[in-house]
Gaussian input, Z-matrix of N, CA and C with variables (Angstrom, degrees):
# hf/3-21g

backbone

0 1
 N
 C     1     B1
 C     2     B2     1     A1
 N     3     B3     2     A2     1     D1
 C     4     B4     3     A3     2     D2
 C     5     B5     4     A4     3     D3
 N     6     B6     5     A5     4     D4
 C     7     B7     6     A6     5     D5
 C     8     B8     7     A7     6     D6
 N     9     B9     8     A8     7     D7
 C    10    B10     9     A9     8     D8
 C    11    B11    10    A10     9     D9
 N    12    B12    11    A11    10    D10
 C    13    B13    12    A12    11    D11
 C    14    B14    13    A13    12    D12
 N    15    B15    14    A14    13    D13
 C    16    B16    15    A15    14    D14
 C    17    B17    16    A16    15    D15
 N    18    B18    17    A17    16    D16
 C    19    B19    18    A18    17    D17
 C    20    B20    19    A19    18    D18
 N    21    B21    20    A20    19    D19
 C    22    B22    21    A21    20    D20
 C    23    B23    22    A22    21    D21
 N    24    B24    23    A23    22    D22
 C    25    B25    24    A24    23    D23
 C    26    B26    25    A25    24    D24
 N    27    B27    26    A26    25    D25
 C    28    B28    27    A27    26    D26
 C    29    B29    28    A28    27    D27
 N    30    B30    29    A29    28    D28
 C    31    B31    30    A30    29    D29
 C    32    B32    31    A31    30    D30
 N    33    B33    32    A32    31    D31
 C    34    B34    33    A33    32    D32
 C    35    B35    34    A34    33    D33
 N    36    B36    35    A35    34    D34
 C    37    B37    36    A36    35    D35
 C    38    B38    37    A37    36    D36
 N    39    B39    38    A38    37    D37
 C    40    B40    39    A39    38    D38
 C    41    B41    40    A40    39    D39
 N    42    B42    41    A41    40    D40
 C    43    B43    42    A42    41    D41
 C    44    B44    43    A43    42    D42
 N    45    B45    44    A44    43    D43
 C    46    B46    45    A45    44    D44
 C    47    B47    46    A46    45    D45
 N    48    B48    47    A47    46    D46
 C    49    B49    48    A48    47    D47
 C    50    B50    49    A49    48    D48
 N    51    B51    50    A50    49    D49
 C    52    B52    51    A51    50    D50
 C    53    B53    52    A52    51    D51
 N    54    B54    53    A53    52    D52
 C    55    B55    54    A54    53    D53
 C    56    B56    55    A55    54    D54
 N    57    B57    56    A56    55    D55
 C    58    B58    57    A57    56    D56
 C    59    B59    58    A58    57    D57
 N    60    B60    59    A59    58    D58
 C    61    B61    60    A60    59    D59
 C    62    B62    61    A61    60    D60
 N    63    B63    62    A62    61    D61
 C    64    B64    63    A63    62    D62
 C    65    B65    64    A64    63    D63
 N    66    B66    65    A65    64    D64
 C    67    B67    66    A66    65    D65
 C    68    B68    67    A67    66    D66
 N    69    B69    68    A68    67    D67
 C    70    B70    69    A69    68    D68
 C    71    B71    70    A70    69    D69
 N    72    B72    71    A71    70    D70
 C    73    B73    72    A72    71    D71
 C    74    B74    73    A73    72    D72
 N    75    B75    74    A74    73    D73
 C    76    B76    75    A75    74    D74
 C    77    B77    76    A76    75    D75
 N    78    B78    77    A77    76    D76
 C    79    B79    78    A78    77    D77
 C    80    B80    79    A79    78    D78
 N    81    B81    80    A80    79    D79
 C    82    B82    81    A81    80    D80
 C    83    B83    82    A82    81    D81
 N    84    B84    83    A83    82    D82
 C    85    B85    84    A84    83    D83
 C    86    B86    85    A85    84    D84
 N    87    B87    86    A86    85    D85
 C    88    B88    87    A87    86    D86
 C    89    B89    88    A88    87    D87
 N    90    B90    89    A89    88    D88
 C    91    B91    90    A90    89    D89
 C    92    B92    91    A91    90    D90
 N    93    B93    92    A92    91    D91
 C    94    B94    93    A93    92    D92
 C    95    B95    94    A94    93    D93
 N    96    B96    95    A95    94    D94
 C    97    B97    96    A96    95    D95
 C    98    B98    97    A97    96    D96
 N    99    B99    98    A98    97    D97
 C   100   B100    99    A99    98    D98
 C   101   B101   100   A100    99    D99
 N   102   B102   101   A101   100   D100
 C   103   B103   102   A102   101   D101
 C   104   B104   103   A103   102   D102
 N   105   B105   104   A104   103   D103
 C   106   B106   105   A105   104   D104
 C   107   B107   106   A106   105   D105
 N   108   B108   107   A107   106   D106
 C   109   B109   108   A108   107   D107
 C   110   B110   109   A109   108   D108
 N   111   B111   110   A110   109   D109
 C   112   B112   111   A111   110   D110
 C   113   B113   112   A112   111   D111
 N   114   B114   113   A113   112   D112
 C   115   B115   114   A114   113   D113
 C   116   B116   115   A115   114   D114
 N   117   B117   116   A116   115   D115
 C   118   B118   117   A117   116   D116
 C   119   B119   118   A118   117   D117
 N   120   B120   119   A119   118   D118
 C   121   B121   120   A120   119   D119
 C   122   B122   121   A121   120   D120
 N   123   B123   122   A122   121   D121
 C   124   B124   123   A123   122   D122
 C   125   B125   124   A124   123   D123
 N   126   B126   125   A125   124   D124
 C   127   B127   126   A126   125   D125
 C   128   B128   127   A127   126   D126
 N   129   B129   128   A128   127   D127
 C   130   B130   129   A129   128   D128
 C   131   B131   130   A130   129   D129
 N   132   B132   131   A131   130   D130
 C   133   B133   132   A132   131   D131
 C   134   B134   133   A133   132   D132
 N   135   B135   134   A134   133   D133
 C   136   B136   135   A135   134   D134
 C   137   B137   136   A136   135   D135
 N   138   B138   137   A137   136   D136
 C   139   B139   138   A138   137   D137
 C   140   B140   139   A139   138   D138
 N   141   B141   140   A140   139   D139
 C   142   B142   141   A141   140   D140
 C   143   B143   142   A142   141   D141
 N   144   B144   143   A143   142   D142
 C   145   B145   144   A144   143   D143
 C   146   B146   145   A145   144   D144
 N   147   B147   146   A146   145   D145
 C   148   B148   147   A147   146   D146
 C   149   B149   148   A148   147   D147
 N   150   B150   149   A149   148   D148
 C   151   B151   150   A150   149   D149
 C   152   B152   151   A151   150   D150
 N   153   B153   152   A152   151   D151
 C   154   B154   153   A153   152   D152
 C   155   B155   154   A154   153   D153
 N   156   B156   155   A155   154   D154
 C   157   B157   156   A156   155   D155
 C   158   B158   157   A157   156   D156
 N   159   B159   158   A158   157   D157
 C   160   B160   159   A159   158   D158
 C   161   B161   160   A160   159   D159
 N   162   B162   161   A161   160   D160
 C   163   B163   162   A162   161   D161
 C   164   B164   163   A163   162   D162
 N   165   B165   164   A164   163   D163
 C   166   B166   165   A165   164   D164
 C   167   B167   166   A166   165   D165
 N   168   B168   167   A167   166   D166
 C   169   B169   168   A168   167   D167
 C   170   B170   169   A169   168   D168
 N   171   B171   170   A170   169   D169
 C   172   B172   171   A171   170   D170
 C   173   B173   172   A172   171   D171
 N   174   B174   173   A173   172   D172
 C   175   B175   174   A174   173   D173
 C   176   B176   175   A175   174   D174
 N   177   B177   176   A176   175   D175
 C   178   B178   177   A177   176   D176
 C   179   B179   178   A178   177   D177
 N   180   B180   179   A179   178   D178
 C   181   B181   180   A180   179   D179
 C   182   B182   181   A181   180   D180
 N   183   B183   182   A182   181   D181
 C   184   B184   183   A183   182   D182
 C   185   B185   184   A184   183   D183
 N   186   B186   185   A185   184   D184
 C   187   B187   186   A186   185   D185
 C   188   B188   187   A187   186   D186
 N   189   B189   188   A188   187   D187
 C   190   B190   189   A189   188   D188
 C   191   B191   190   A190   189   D189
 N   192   B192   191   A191   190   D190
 C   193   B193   192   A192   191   D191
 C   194   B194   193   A193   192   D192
 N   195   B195   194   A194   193   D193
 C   196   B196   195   A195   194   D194
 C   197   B197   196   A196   195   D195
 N   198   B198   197   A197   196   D196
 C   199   B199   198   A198   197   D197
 C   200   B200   199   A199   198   D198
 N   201   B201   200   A200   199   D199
 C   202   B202   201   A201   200   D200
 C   203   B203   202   A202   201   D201
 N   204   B204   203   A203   202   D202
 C   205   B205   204   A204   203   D203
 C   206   B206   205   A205   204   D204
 N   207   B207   206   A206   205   D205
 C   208   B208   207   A207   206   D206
 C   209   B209   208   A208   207   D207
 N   210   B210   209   A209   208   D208
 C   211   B211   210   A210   209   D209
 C   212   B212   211   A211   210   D210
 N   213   B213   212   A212   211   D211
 C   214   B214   213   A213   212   D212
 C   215   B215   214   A214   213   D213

   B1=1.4513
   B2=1.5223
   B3=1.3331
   B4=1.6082
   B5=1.3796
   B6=1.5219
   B7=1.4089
   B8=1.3900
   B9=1.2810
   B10=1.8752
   B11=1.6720
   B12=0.8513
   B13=1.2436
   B14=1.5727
   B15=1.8391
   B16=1.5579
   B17=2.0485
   B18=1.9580
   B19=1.2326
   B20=1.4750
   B21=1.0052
   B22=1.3507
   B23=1.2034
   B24=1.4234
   B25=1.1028
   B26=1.5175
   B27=1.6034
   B28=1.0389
   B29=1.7553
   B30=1.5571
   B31=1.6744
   B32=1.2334
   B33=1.2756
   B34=1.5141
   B35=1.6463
   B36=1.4702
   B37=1.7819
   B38=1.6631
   B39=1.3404
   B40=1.5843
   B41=1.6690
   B42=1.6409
   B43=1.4234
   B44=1.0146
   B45=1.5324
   B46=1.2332
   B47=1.4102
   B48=1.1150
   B49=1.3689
   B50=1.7145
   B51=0.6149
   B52=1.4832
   B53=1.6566
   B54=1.4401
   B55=1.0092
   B56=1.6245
   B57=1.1469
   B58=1.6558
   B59=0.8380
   B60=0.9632
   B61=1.9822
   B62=1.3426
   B63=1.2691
   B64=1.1273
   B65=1.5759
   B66=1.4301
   B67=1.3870
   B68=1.8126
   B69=0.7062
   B70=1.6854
   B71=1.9037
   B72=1.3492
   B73=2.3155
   B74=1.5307
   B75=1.2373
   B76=1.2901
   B77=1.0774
   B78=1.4249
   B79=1.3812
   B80=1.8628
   B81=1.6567
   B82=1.3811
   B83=1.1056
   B84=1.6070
   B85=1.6091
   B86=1.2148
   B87=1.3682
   B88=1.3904
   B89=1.5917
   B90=1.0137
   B91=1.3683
   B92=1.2987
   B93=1.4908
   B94=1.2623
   B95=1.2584
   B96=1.1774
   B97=1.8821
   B98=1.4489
   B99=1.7045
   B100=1.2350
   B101=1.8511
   B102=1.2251
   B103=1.8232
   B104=1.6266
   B105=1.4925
   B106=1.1025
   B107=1.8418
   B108=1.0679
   B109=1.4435
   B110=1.8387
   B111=1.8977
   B112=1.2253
   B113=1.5881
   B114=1.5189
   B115=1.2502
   B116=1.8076
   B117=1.4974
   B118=1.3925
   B119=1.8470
   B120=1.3485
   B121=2.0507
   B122=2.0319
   B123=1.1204
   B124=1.7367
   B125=1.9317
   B126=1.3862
   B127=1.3644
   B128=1.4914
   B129=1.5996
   B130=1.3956
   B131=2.0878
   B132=1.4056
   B133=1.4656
   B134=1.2662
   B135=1.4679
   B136=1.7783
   B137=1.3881
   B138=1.3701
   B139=2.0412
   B140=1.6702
   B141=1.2519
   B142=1.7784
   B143=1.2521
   B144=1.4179
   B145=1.0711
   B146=1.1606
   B147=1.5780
   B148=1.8608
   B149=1.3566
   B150=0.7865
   B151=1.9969
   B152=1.5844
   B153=1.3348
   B154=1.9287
   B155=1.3540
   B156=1.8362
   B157=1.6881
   B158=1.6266
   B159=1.5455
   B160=1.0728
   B161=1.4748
   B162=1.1543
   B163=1.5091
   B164=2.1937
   B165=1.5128
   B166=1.2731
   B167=1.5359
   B168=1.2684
   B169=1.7559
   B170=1.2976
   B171=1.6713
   B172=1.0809
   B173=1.2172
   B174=1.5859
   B175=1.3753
   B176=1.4931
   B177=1.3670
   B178=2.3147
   B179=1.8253
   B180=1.2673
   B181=1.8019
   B182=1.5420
   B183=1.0949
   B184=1.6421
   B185=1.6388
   B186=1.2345
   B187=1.7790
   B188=1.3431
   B189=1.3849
   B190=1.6986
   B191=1.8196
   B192=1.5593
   B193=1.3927
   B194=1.5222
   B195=1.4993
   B196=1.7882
   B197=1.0194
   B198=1.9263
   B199=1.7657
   B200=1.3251
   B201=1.4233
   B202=1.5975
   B203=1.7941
   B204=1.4066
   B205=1.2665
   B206=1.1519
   B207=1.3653
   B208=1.5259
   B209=1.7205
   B210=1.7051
   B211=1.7045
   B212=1.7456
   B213=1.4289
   B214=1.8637
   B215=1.8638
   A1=108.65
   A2=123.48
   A3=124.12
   A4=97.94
   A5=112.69
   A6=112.37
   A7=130.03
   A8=104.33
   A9=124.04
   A10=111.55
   A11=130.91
   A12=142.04
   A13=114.29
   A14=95.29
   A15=86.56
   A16=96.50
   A17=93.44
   A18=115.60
   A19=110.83
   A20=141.42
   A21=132.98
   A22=143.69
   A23=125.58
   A24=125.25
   A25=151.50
   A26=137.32
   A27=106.74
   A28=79.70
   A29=118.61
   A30=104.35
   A31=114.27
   A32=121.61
   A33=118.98
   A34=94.70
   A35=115.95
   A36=144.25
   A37=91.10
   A38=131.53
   A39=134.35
   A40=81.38
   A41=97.96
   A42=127.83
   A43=95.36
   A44=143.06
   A45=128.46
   A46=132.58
   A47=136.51
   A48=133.61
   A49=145.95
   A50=129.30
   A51=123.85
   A52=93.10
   A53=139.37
   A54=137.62
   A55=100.60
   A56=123.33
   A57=110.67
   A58=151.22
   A59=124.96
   A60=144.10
   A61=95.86
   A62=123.96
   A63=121.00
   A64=102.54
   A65=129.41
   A66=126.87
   A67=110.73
   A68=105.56
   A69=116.24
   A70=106.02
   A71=92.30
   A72=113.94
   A73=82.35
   A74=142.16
   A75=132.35
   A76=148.32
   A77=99.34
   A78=100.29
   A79=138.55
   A80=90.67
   A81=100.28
   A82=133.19
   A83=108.08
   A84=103.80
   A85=109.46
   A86=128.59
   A87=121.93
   A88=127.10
   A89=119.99
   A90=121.21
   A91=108.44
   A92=126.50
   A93=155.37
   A94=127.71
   A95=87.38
   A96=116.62
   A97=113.02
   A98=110.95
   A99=92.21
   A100=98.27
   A101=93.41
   A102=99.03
   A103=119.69
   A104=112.45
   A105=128.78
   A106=94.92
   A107=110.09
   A108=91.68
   A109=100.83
   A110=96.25
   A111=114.11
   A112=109.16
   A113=106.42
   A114=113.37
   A115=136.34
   A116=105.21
   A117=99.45
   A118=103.42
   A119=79.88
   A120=90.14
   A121=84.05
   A122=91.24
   A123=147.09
   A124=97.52
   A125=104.55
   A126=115.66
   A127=112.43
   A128=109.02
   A129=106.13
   A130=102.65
   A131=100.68
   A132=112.14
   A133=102.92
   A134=113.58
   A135=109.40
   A136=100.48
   A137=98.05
   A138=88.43
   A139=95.51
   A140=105.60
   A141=101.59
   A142=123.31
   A143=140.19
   A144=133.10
   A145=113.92
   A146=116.26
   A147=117.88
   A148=90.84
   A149=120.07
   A150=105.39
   A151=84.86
   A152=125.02
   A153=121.42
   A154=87.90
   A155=114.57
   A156=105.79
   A157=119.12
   A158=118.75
   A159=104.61
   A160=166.86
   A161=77.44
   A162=119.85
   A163=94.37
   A164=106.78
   A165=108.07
   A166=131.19
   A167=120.07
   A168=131.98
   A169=142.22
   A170=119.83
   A171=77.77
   A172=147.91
   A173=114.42
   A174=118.81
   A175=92.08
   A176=103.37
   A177=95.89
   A178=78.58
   A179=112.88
   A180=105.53
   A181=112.69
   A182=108.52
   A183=121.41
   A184=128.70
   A185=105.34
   A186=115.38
   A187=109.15
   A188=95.54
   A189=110.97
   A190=102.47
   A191=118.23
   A192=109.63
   A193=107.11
   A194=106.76
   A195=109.39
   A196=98.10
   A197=101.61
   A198=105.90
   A199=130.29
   A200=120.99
   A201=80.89
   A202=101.11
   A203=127.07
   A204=123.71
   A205=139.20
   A206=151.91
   A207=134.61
   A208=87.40
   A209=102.42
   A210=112.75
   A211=83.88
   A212=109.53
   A213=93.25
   A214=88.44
   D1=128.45
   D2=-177.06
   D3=-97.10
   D4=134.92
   D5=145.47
   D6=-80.19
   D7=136.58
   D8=164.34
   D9=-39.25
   D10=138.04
   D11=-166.49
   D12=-74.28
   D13=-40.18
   D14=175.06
   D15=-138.11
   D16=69.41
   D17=154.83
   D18=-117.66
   D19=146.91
   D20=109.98
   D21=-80.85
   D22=126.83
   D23=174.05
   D24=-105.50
   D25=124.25
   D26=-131.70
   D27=-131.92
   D28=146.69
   D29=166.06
   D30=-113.74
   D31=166.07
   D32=-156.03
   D33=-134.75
   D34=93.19
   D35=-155.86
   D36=-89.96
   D37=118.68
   D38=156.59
   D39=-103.95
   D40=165.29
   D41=163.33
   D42=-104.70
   D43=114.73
   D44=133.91
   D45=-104.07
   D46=-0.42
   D47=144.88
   D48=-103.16
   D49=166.13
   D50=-145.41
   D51=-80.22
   D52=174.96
   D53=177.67
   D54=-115.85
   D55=-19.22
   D56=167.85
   D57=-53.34
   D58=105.65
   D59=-169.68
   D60=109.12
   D61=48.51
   D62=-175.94
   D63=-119.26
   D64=172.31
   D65=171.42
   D66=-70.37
   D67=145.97
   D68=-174.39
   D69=-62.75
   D70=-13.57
   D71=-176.88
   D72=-79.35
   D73=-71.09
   D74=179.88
   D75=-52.96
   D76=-31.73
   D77=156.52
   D78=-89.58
   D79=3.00
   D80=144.73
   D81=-85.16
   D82=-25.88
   D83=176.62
   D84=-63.56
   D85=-54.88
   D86=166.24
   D87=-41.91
   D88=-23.49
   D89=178.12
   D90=-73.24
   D91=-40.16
   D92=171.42
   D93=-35.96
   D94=-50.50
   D95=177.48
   D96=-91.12
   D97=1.49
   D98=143.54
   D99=109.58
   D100=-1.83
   D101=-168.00
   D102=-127.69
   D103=117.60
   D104=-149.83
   D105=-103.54
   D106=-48.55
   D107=-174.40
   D108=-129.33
   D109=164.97
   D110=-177.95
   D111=-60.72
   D112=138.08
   D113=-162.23
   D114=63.26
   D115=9.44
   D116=170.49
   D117=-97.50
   D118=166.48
   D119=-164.44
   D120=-130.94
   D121=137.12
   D122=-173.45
   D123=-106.23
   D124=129.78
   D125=148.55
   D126=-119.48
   D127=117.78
   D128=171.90
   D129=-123.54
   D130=172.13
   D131=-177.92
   D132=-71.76
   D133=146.24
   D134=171.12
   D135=-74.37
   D136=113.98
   D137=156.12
   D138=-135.85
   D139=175.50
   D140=161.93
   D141=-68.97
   D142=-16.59
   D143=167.86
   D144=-54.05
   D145=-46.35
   D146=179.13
   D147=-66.73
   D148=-42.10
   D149=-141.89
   D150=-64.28
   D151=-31.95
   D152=-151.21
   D153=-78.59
   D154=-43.51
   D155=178.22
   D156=-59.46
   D157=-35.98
   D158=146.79
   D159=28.04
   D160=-113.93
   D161=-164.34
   D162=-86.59
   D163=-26.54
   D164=159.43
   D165=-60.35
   D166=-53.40
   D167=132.36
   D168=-61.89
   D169=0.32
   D170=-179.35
   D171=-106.83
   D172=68.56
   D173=-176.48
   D174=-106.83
   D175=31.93
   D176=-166.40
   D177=-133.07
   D178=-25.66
   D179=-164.41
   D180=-117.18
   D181=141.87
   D182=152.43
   D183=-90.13
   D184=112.56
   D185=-170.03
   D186=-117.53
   D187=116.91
   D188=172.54
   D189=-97.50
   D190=143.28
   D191=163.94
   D192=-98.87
   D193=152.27
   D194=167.23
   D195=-135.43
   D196=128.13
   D197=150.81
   D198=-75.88
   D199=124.10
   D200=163.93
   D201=-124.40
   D202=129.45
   D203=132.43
   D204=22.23
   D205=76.11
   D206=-176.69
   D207=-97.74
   D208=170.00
   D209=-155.92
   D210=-98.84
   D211=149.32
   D212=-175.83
   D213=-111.09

């Protein structure tokens, strides 16, 4: 996915499922991203690095995208 030049983009990460019985790789990614407990939500920048952490969980996360506008 390319970003717009004069977008920023920001995603808005909930935990909603538990990480147990999960591979021990996932539940670092989640740790990673910044999120300590079930059901707290994380704002990080879109880059591909998140999206790959992601897209590694996400059958554990809920991801909203936000644009926002910078003034040129």
């Amino acid at each position: 996915m390319a970003l717009e030049a004069t977008a920023v983009g920001k995603l808005r990460i909930t935990w909603t499922r538990s990480a147990i019985g999960y591979p021990r790789e996932q539940r670092r990614v989640i740790r990673a991203l910044g999120l300590h407990r079930l059901h707290a939500m994380v704002e990080r920048e879109d880059t591909p690095v998140i999206r790959g952490m992601v897209t590694k969980v996400r059958h554990l996360l809920s991801v909203e995208e936000q644009r926002q506008h910078e003034a040129a």
